[in-house]
C-alpha atoms as one frame of an Amber mdcrd trajectory, in Angstrom:
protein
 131.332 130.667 135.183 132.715 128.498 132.262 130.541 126.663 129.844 131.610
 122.999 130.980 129.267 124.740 134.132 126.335 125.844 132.571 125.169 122.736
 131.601 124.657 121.007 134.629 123.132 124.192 135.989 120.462 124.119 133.811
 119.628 120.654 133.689 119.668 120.591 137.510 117.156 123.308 137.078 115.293
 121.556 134.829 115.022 118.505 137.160 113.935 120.424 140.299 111.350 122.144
 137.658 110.094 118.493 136.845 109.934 117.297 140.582 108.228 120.299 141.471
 105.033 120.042 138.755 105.137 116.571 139.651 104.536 117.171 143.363 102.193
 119.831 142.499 100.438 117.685 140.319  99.509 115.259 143.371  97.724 118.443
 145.049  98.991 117.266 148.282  98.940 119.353 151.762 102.165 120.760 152.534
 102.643 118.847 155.989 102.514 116.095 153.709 105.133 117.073 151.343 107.055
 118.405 154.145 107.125 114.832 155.651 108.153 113.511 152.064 110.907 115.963
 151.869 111.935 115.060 155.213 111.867 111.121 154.669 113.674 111.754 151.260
 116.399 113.944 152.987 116.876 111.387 155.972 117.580 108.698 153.129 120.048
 109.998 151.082 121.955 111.784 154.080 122.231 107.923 155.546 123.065 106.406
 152.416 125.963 109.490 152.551 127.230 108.869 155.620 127.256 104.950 155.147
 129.021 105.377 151.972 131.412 108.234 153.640 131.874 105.572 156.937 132.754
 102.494 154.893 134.787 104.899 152.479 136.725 105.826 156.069 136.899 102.227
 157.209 138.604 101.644 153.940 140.918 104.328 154.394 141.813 103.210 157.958
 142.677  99.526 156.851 144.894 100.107 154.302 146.703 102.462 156.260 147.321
 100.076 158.847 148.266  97.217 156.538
């Protein structure tokens, strides 16, 4: 592991450590942060694969051209 590494290791840590007190600090059940976690998860997965689809399309219509 090189230095430039360690960095964003740690503040990645540091952000799931915020998130996490957050959350906790709500007190809510855990089917509710499960259903959170799920809603949050479906979002950025279809923002991915829209970015990923028109990245494709892109792709496809240049090589054509």
């Amino acid at each position: 592991m090189t230095t430039e590494l360690l960095l964003p290791i740690v503040l990645a840590i540091g952000w799931l450590v915020l998130a996490g007190s957050a959350l906790a600090s709500m007190r809510l059940g855990w089917s509710r942060l499960v259903k959170l976690a799920l809603v949050w998860l479906a979002i950025f997965v279809g923002l991915f694969l829209l970015v990923e689809w028109f990245a494709l399309a892109r792709g496809t219509a240049s090589a054509l051209l």
